[in-house]
C-alpha positions as CSV (number, residue, x, y, z in Angstrom):
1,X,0.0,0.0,0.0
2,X,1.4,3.5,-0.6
3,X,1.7,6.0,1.6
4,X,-0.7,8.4,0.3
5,X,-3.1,5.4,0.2
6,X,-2.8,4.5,4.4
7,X,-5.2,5.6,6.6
8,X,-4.2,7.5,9.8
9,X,-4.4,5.7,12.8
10,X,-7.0,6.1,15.0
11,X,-6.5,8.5,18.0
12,X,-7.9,5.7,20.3
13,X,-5.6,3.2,19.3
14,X,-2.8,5.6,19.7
15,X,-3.6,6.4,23.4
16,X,-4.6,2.7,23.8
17,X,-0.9,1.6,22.9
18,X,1.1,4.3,24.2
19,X,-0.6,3.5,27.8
20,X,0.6,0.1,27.2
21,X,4.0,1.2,26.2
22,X,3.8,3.3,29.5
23,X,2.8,0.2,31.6
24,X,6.1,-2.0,30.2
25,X,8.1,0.7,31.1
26,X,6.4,1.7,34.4
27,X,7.0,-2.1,35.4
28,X,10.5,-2.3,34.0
29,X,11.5,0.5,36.2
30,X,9.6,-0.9,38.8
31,X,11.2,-4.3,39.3
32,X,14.6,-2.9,38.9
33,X,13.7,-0.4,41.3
34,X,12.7,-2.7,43.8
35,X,16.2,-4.7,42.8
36,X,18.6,-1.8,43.8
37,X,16.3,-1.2,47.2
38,X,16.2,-4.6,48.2
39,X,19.9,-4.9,47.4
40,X,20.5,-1.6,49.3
41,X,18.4,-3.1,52.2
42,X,20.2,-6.0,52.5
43,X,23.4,-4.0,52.4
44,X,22.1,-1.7,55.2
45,X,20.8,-5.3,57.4
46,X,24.7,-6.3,56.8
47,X,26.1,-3.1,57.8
48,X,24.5,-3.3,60.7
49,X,25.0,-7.1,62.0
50,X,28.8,-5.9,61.0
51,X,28.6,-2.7,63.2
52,X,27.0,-4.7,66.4
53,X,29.8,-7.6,65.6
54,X,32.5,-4.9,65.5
55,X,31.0,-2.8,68.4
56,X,34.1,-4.0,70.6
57,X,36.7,-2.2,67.6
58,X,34.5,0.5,67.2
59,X,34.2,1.4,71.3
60,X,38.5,0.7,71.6
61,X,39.1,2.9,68.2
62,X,36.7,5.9,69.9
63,X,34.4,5.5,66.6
64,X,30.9,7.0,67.6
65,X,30.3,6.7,63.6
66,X,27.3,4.4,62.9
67,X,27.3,1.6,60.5
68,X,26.5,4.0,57.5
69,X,28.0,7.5,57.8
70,X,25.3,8.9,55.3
71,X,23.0,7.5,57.3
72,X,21.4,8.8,60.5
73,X,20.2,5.4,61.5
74,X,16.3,5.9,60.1
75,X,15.8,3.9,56.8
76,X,12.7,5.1,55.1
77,X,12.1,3.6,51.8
78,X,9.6,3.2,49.6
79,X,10.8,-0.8,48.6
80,X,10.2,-1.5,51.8
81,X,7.0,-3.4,51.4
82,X,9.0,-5.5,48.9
83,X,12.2,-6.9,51.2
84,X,9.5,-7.5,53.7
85,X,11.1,-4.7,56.3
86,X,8.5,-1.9,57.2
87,X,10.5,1.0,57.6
88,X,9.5,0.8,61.2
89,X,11.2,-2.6,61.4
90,X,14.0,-1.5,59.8
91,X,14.7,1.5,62.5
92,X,13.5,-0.9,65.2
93,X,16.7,-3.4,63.9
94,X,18.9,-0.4,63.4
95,X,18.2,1.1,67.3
96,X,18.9,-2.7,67.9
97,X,22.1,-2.8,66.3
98,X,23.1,0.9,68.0
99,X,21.8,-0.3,71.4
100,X,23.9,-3.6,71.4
101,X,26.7,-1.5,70.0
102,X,26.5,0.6,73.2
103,X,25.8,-1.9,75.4
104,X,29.0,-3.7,73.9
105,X,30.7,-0.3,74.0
106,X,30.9,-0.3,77.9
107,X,31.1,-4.3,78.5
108,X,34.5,-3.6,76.3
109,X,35.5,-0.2,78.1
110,X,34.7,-2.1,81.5
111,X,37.2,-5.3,80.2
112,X,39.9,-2.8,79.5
113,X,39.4,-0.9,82.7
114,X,40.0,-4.3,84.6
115,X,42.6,-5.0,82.1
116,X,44.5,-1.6,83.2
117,X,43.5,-2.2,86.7
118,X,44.7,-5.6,87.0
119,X,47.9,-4.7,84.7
120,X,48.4,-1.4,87.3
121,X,48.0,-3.9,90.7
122,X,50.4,-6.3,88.9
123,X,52.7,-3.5,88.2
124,X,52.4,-2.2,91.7
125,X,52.4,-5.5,93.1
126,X,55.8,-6.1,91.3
127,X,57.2,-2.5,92.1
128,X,56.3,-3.5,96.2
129,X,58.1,-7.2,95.8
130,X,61.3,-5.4,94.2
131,X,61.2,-2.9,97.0
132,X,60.6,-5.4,99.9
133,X,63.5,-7.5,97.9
134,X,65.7,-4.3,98.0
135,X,65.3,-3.8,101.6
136,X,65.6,-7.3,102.9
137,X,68.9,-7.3,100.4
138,X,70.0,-4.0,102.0
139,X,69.3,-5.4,105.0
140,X,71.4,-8.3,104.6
141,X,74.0,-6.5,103.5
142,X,74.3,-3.6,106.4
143,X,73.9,-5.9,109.6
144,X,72.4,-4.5,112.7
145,X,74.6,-2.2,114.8
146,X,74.6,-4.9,117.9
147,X,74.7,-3.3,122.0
148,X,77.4,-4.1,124.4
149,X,75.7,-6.6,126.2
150,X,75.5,-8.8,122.6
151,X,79.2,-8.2,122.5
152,X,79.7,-9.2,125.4
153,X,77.7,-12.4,124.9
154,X,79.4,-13.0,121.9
155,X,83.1,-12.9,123.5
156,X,82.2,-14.9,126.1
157,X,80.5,-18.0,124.1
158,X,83.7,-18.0,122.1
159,X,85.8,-18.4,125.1
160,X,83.7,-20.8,127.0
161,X,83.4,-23.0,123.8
162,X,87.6,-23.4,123.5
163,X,87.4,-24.0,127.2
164,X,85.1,-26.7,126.9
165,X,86.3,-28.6,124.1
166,X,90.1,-27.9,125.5
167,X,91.6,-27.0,122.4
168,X,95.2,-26.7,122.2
169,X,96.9,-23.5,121.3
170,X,100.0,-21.5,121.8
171,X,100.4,-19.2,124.5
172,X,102.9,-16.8,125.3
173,X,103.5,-13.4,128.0
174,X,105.8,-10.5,128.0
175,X,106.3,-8.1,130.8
176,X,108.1,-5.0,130.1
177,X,109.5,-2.9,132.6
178,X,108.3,0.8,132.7
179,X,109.7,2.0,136.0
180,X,111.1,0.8,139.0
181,X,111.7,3.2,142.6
182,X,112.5,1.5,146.2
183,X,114.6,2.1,149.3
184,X,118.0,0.2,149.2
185,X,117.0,-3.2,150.7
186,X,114.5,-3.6,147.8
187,X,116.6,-1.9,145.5
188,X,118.7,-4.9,146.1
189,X,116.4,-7.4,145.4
190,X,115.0,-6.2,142.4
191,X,115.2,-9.3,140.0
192,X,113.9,-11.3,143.2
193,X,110.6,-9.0,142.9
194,X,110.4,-9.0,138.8
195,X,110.7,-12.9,139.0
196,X,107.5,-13.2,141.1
197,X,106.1,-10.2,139.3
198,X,107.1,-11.9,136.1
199,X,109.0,-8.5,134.9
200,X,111.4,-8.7,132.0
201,X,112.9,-10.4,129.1
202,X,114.0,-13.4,132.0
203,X,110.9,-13.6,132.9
204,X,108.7,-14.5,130.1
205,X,106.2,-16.9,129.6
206,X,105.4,-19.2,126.8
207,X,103.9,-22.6,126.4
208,X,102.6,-24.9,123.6
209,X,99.0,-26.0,125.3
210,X,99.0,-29.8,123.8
211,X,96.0,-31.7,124.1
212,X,97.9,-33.8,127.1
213,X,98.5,-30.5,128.8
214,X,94.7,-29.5,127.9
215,X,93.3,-32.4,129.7
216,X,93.6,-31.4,133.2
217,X,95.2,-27.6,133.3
218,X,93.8,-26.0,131.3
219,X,92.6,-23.6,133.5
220,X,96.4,-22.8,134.0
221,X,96.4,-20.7,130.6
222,X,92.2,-19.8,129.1
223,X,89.3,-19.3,131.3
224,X,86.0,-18.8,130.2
225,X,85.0,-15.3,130.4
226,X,82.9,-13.6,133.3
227,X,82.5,-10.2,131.8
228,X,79.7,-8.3,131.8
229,X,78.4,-5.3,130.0
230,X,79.3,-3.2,133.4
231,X,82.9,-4.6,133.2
232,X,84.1,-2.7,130.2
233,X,84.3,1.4,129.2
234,X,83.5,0.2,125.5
235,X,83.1,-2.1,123.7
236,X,83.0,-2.5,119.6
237,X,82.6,-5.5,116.8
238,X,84.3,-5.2,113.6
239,X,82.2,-8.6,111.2
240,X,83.9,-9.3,107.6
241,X,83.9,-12.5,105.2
242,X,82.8,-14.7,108.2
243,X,85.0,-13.1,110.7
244,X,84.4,-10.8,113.5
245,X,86.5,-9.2,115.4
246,X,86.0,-7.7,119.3
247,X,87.6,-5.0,120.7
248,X,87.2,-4.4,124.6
249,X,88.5,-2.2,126.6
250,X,87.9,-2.8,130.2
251,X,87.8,-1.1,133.4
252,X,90.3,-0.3,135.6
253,X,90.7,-2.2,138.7
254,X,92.9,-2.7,142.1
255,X,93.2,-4.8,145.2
256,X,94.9,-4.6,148.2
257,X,96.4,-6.2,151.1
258,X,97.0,-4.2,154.6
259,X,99.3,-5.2,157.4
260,X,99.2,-8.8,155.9
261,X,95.6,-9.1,155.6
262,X,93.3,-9.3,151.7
263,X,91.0,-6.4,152.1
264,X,89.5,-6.4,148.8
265,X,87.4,-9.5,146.3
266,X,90.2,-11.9,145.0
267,X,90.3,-12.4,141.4
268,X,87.0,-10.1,140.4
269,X,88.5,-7.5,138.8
270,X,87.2,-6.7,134.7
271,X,91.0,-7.8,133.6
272,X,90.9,-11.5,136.3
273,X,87.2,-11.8,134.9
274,X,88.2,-12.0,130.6
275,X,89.5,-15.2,130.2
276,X,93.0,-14.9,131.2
277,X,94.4,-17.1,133.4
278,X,94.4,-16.0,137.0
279,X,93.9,-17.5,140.3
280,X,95.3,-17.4,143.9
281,X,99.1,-17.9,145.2
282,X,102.2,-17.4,143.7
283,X,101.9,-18.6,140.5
284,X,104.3,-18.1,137.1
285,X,101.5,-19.3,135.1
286,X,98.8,-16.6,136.0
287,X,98.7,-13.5,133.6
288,X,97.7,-10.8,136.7
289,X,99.6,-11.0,139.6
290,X,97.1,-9.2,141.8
291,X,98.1,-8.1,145.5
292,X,97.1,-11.4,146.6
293,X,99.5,-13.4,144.4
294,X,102.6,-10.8,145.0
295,X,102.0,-10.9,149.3
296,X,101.8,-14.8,148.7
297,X,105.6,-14.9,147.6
298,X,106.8,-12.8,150.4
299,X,105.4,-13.6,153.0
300,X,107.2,-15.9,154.3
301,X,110.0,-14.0,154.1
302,X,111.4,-12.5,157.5
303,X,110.3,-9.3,157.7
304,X,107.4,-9.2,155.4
305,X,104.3,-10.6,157.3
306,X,102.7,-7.1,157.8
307,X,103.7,-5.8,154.5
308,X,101.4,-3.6,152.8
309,X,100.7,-3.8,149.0
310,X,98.8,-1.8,147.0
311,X,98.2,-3.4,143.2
312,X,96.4,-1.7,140.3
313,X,95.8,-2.1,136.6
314,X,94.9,0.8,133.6
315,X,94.2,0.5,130.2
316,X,93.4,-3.1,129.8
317,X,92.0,-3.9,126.4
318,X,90.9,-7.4,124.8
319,X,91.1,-8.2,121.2
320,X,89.2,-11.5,120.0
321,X,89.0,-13.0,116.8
322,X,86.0,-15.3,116.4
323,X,85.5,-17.1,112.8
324,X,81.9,-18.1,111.3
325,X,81.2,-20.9,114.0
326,X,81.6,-19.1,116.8
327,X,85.3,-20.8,117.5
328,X,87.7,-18.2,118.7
329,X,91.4,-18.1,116.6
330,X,93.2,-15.8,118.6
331,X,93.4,-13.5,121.5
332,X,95.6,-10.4,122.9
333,X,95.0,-8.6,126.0
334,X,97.5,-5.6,127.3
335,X,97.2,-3.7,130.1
336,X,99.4,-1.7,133.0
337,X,100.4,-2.0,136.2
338,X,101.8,-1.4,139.2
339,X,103.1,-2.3,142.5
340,X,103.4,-0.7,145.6
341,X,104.8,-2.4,148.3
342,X,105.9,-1.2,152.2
343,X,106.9,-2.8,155.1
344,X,108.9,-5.5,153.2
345,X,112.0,-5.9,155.1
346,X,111.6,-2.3,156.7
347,X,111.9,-1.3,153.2
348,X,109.2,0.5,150.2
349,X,109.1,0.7,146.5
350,X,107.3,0.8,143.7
351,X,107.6,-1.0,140.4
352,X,105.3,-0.5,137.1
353,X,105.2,-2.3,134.0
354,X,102.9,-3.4,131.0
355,X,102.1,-6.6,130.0
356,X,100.9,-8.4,126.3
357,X,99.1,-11.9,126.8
358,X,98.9,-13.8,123.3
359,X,96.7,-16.7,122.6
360,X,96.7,-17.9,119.0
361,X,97.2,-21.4,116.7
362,X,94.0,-22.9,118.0
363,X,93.7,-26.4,117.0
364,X,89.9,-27.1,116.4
């Protein structure tokens, strides 16, 4: 058919197929509409399951940011219908999600708060056991400053322990002369007097203490120790590498004997009472020869019945060196003295000398 022979189409038909053109498209754009919503939807539902799962990351990195940042949490959408989420299910699940991530938010800031709590009482904990260790080492290390009476206790342990297990050692005295002034009859008899006095290099004493010897005199050269913290002026303790050495010095005594007579305590003096050998009569082996001891080796001399003496020590001091069990490996005691005797032979004088007691070589 030509063209000039076709008939124009009727206006009805027109608008009939145009409105179904219109429908096709309408419904095209529909479903792919409801396509990209109910993709978006599910991407919103997965945002937030991600956002309450990471709620712990979000509440350590600070984030406050929700699951969407273009979102403010409300999803209102017109493809709702579709998915099957009103859009007031879909803000109910989203204050859902944001309540859970709160709640998490806090359960996380709590576990971290005990985690810094418990790492801070751990630290302190640790900082307090390194202190306590530092004090008890410090402790160890600078021993207690210990009192006179401990010293005291100390020295005489150590000497009662030799004494009672008898342990040999080497002993040896020297006497020096420091002055000597007496009327001519005594004057003459001077080495007489130093030999009972034990004065000079004639007179000096020494003796290996053997176990034999031990046995039954030992008394004769160590006694155990008497002293008490109101027997010495002062009295100190120097400890290293196991050893300690004690240094006393002790006070001064004297004793006396009047017309013949002992008028004062026989051997109870500071110097009789630390360990040295001492006792009563004439005796080469004692270390103090009291007034006691020097009347007893003249009395029987003519002439000397009623003499007067008048003995007296100064400046004794004891030096004891006790190792780690307590055993004692040496002692040294000096001290002065001096004599003053009358009535001996019608005759006075006066003698003064200093003496050095060594004990040392203990055998334990």
């Amino acid at each position: 058919m030509s063209k000039e022979n076709k008939k124009p189409m009727d206006a009805n038909v027109k608008a009939t197929i145009i409105r179904c053109i219109s429908a096709v498209l309408c419904v095209a754009i529909v479903i792919c509409g409801s396509s990209v919503i109910s993709n978006k939807a599910n991407e919103n539902k997965l945002q937030i399951a991600q956002s309450v799962n990471g709620g712990n990351a979000a509440a350590d990195n600070g984030s406050t940011d929700s699951a969407d940042p273009a979102s403010d949490g409300t999803i209102a959408d017109p493809a709702a219908a579709d998915s099957g989420v009103t859009g007031d299910e879909t803000q109910k699940d989203t204050a859902a999600a944001d309540a859970a991530s709160d709640a998490a938010a806090p359960a996380d800031s709590s576990s971290s708060a005990s985690a810094d709590s418990a790492q801070s009482s751990s630290s302190s904990s640790s900082s307090s056991s390194a202190a306590q260790s530092s004090s008890s080492s410090s402790s160890s290390t600078a021993s207690k400053a210990k009192s006179t009476a401990e010293i005291i206790s100390i020295y005489n342990a150590a000497t009662k322990k030799a004494v009672d297990a008898k342990v040999p050692f080497q002993k040896s005295r020297t006497t020096t002369e420091k002055k000597f002034d007496a009327g001519a009859v005594l004057k003459g008899m001077k080495k007489i007097v130093y030999q009972f006095m034990g004065v000079g290099s004639d007179n000096q004493f020494s003796e290996n203490v053997t176990k034999e010897e031990a046995k039954e005199n030992y008394f004769k050269y160590l006694q155990a120790s008497r002293l008490t913290a109101a027997d010495v002026t002062s009295a100190t303790i120097k400890e290293s590498n196991g050893t300690s050495t004690i240094t006393l010095n002790l006070k001064n005594g004297a004793s006396t004997v009047a017309n013949g007579k002992l008028t004062s305590a026989v051997n109870n003096t500071a110097l009789d009472k630390c360990g040295i050998a001492q006792g009563k009569e004439d005796k080469s082996y004692w270390d103090h020869k009291n007034a006691e001891n020097i009347y007893a080796a003249i009395d029987e001399v003519p002439g000397c019945t009623s003499a007067n003496i008048s003995e007296s020590y100064s400046g004794a001091t004891v030096t004891l060196v006790v190792n780690a069990n307590g055993q004692m490996t040496s002692m040294v005691v000096k001290f002065n003295f001096k004599a003053e005797m009358s009535k001996v032979m019608g005759s006075s004088g006066t003698a003064e000398a200093s003496s050095v007691v060594t004990m040392n070589n203990f055998k334990w």
